[in-house]
C-alpha positions as MATLAB code, in Angstrom:
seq = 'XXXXXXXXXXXXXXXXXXXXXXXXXXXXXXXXXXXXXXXXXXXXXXXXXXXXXXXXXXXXXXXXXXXXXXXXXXXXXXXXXXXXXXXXXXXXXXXXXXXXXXXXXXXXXXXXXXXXXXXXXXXXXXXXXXXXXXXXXXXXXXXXXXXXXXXXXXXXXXXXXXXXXXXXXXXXXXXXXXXXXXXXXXXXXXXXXXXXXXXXXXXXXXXXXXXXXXXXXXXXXXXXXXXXXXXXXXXXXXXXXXXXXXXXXXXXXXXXXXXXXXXXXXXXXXXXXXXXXXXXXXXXXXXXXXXXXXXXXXXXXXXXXXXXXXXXXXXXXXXXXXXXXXXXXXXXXXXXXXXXXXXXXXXXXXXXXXXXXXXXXXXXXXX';
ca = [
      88.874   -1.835   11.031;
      87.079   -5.039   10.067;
      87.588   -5.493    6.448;
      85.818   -8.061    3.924;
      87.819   -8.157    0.186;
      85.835   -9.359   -2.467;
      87.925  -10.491   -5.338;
      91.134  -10.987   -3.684;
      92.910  -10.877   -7.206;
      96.130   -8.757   -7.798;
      94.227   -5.145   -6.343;
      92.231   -7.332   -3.941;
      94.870   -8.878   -2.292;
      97.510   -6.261   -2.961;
      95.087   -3.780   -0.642;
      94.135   -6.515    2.151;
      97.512   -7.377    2.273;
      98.702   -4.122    3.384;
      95.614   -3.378    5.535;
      96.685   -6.551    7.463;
      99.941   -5.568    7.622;
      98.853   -1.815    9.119;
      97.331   -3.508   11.951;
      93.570   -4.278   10.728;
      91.143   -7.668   10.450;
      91.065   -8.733    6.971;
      89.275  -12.045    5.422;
      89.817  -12.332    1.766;
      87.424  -13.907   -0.552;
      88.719  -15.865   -3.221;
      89.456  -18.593   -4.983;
      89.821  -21.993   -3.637;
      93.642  -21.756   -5.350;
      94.146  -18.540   -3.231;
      92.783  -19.865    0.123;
      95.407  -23.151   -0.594;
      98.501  -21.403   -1.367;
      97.581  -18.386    1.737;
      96.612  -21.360    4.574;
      99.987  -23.272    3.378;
     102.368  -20.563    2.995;
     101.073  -16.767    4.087;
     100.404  -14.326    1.885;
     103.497  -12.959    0.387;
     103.872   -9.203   -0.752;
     107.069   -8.019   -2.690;
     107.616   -4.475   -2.918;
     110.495   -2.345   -3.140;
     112.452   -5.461   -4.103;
     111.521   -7.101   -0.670;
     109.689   -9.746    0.255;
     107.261  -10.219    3.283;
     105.247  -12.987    4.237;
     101.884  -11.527    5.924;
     100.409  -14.210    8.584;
      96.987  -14.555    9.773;
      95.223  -13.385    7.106;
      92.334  -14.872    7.176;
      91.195  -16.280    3.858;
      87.437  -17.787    2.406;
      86.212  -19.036   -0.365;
      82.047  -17.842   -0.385;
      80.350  -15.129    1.566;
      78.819  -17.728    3.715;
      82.244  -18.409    5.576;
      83.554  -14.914    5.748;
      80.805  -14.350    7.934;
      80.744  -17.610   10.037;
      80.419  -17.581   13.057;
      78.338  -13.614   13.429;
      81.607  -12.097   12.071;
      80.320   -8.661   10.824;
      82.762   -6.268    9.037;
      83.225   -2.314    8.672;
      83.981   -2.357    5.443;
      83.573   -4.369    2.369;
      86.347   -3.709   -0.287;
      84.664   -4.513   -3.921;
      87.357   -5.609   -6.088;
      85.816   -8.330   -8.683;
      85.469   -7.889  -12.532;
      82.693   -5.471  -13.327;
      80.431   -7.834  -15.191;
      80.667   -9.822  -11.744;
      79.632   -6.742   -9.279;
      76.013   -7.528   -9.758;
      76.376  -10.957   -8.825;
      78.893  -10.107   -5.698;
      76.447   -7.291   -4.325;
      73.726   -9.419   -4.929;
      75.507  -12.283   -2.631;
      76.740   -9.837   -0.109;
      73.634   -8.333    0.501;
      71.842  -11.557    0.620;
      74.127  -13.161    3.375;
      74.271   -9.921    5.401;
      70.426   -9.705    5.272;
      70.780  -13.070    7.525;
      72.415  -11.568    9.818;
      69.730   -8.660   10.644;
      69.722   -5.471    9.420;
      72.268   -3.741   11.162;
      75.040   -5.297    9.327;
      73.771   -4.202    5.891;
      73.294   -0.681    6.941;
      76.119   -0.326    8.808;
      78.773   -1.261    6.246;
      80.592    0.712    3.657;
      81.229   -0.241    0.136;
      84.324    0.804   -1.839;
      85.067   -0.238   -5.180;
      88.015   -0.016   -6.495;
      87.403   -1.745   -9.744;
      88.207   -0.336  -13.205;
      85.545    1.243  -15.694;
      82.406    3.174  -15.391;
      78.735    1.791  -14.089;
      79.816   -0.529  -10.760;
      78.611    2.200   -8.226;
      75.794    2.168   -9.980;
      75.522   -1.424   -9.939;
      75.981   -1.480   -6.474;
      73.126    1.378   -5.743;
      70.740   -1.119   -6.552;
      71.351   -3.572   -3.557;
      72.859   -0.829   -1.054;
      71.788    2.381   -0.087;
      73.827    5.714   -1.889;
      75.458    6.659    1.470;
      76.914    3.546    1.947;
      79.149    3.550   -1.207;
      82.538    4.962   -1.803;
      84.205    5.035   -5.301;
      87.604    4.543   -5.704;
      90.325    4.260   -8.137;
      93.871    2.862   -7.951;
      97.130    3.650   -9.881;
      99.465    0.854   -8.427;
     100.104   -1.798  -10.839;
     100.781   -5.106   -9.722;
     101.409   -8.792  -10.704;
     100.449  -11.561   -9.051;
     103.074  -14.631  -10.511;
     101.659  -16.963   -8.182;
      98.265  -17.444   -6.046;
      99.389  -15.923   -3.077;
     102.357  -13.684   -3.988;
     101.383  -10.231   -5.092;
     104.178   -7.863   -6.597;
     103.541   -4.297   -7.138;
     105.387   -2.693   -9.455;
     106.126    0.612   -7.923;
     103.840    3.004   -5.793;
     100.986    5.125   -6.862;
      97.300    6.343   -4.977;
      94.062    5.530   -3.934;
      91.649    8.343   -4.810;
      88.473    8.131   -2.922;
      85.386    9.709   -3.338;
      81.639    9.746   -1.327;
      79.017    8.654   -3.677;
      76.418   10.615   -1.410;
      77.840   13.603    0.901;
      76.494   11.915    4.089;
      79.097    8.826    3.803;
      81.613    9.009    6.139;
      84.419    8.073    5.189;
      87.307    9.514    7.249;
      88.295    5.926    9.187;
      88.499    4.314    5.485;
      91.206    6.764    4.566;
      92.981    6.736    7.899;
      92.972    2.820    7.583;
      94.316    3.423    4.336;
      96.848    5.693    4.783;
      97.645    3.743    8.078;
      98.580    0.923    5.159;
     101.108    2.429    3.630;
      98.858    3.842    0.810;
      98.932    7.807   -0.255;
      95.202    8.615   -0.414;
      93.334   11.516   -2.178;
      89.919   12.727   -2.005;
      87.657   14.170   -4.345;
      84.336   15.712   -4.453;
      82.977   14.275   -7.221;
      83.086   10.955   -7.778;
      81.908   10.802  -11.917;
      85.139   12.844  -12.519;
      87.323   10.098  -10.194;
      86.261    7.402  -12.060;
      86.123    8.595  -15.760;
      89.506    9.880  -15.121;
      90.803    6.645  -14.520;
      88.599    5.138  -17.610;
      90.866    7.778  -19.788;
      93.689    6.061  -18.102;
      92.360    2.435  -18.779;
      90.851    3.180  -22.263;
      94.447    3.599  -23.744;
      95.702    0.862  -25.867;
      93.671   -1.899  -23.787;
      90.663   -3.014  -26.169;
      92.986   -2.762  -29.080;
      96.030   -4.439  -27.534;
      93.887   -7.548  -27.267;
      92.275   -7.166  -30.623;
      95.707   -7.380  -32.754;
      97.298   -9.032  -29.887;
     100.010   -6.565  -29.954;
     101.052   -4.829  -26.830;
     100.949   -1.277  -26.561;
     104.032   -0.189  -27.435;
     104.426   -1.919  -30.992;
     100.516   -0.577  -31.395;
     101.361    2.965  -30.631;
     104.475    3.114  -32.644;
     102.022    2.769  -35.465;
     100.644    6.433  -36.169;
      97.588    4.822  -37.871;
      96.747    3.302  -34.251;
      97.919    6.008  -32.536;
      95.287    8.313  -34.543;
      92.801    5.722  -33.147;
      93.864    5.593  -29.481;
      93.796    9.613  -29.489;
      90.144    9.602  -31.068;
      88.644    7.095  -28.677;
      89.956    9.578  -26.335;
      88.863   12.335  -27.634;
      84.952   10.699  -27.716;
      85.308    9.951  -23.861;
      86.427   13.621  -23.200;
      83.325   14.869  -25.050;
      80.771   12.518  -23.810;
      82.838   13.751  -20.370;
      81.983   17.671  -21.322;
      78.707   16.736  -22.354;
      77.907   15.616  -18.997;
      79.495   18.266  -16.983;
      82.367   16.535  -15.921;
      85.895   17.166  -15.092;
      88.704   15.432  -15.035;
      90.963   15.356  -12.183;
      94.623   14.777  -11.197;
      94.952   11.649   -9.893;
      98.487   11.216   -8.920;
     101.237   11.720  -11.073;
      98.749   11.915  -13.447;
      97.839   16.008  -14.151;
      94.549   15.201  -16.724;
      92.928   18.577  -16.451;
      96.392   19.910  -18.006;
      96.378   16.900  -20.430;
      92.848   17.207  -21.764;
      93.379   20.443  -23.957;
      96.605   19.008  -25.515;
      94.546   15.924  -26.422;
      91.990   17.760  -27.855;
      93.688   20.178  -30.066;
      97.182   18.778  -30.410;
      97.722   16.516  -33.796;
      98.729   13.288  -33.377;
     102.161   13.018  -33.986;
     102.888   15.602  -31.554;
     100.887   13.346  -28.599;
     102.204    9.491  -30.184;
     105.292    9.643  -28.143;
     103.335   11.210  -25.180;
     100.588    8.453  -25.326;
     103.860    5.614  -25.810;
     104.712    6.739  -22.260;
     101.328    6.798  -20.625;
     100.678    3.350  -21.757;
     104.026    1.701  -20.950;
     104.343    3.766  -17.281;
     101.036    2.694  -16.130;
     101.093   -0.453  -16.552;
     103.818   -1.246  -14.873;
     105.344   -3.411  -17.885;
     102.126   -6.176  -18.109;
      99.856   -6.141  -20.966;
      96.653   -4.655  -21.219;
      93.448   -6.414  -18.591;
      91.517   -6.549  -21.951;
      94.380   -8.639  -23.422;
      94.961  -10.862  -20.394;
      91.300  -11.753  -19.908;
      90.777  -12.528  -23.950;
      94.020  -14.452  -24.130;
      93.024  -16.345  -20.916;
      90.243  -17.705  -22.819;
      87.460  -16.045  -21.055;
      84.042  -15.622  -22.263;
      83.528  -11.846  -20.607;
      85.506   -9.024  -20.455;
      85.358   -5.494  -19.181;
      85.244   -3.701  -22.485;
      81.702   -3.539  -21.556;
      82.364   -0.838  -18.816;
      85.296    1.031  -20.789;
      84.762    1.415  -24.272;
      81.372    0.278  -23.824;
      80.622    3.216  -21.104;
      81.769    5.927  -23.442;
      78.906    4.225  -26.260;
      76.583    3.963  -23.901;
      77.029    7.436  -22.259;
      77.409    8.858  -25.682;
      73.796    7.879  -26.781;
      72.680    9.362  -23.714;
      74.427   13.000  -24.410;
      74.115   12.792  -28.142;
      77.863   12.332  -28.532;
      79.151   10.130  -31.026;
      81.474    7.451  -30.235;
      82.145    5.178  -33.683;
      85.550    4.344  -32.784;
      84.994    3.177  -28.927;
      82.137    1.813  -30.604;
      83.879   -0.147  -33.502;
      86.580   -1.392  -30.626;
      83.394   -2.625  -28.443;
      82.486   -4.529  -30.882;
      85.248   -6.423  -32.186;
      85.936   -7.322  -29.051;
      82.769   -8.704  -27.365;
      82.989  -10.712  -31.192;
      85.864  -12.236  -30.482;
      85.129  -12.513  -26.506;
      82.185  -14.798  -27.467;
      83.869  -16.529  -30.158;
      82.029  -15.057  -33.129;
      84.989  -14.860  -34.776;
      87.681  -16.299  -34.495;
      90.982  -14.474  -33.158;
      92.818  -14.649  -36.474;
      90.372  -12.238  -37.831;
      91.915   -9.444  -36.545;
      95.103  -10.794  -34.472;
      98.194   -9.064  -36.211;
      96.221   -6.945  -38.592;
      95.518   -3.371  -37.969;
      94.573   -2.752  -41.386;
      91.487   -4.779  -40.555;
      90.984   -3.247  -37.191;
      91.294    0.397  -39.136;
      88.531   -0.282  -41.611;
      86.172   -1.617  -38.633;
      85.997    1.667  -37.470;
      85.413    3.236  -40.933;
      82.822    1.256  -41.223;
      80.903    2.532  -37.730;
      81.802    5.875  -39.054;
      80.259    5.086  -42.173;
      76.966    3.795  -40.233;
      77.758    0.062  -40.613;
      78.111   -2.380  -38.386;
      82.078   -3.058  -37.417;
      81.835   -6.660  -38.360;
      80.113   -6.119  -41.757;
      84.086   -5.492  -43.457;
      84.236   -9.585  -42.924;
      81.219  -10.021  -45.164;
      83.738   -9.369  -48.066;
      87.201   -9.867  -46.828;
      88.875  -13.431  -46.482;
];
């Protein structure tokens, strides 16, 4: 299989890595850092404690030069930021268009990217049959451009967008990888499964700059991490859909207990979610803010469940009041101080979107 990687970050590179290594063509699209360290010294995976350097991967830096020279590809593997999937589909449609039609119809798109709203994204410059969600449980690390570490093993789930994809050959090539792959019919219920799994002390991490397991040994923040939660699972019933196991991960047992259980009883149960899945790193939300970077995904996490909420008539005050503070501080409305190392702050942000005020309106009277 012929496949294109678009965002050849940690999951990017992690996945072409180990498609190249199970035998198939893959070009990664990066940055010029990436193509540097890849052309000079391979493309190293570590896994298991072992190191391999992958050769011949083929590595460029703009859509024009992964398809130089009439190279056409079976599958384009979608692995950029969500607020950059319009901009990527945009691109890859554009350049395949050159090419004559039969490369744009003929390819598959799979995201694997985090949050809820890319396949939709990606509906508007591709037709329905032609996209396959996807979600990922493998954490890795990337300490340098070029060496990817994963932290230990997890899944792929996969799931057809429209029932005429076809996507057995993805999952062969997959599975042919190295990768244990699992299918499911519906593929709201892959991906808001896996937004559960991303919403959990990730917007709030990066607001107090506290990772998650200082956070959730705080029963105040704990209360808030189970409510946000607890809004997504509603909006999620509202809309008819269900959760699914994904993994290790049993979330139609889980859901009930999160529900009904109090919150002292599921602290020490959320303490291990967060810490296991993450393999050890911090939060994406906290990386990207504490990079310095002017967007962040919050937008299609905590965001989704606001947005999604509106639509059911669900409300969401505390995934709202977490939106908030975060695209604030994303764009430099306030400054980090504000809320870095103060949850009593961050608490009375979201009392003040349950209240029906806006979550930055507790600054108009606080120093």
């Amino acid at each position: 299989m012929r496949v294109l990687v678009v965002g050849a970050g940690a999951i990017g590179a992690m996945v072409g890595a180990k498609l190249q290594q199970g035998g198939h063509a893959v070009t990664l699209l990066g940055r010029p850092w990436l193509a540097e360290a890849v052309r000079e010294r391979g493309l190293r995976l570590t896994e298991e404690g072992q190191e391999t350097v992958i050769p011949d991967v083929r590595v460029a830096t703009s859509i024009g030069e992964a398809l130089a020279g009439e190279r056409s590809f079976d599958l384009a593997l979608i692995a950029v930021k969500s607020y950059n999937t319009a901009e990527a589909a945009r691109g890859l449609r554009m350049a395949l268009s050159a090419h004559g039609p039969a490369p744009t119809e003929t390819l598959r798109i799979l995201s694997l990217q985090n949050g809820v709203g890319n396949e939709e994204t990606l509906f508007q410059h591709f037709r329905r049959r032609q996209v396959i969600a996807g979600a990922i449980t493998t954490p890795v690390a990337v300490p340098e451009p070029g060496h990817i570490v994963i932290a230990r093993s997890g899944v792929i789930g996969l799931s057809p967008v429209d029932r005429t994809c076809v996507l057995d050959d993805v999952q062969q090539a997959l599975s042919e990888a190295g990768f244990h792959v699992e299918r499911y019919p519906d593929y709201r219920g892959l991906k808001w499964t896996k937004l559960l799994m991303n919403l959990t002390a990730n917007a709030s991490s990066a607001i107090l700059d506290w990772p998650p397991e200082r956070l959730l040994g705080d029963r105040r923040l704990a209360a808030l991490e189970v409510a946000a939660w607890r809004e997504a699972i509603a909006v999620m019933r509202a809309l008819g859909i269900r959760p699914v196991r994904l993994g290790r991960y049993r979330w139609p047992l889980y859901v009930p207990f999160i529900r009904f259980l109090p919150v002292v009883a599921l602290q020490p149960i959320v303490r291990r979610m967060a810490g296991g899945g993450r393999g050890g790193k911090m939060p994406s939300l906290h990386i990207d803010l504490h990079r310095g970077r002017d967007r962040s995904e919050v937008g299609w996490l905590n965001g989704a469940v606001v947005r999604y909420g509106r639509q059911a008539g669900v409300p969401t005050p505390v995934n709202q009041a977490l939106h908030d503070v975060l695209v604030a501080l994303v764009k430099r409305q306030v400054p980090w101080e504000a809320f870095a190392h103060r949850p009593d702050r961050l608490i009375a942000a979201v009392e003040a979107v349950r209240e029906g005020r806006p979550a930055l309106s507790i600054l108009d009277t606080r120093d």
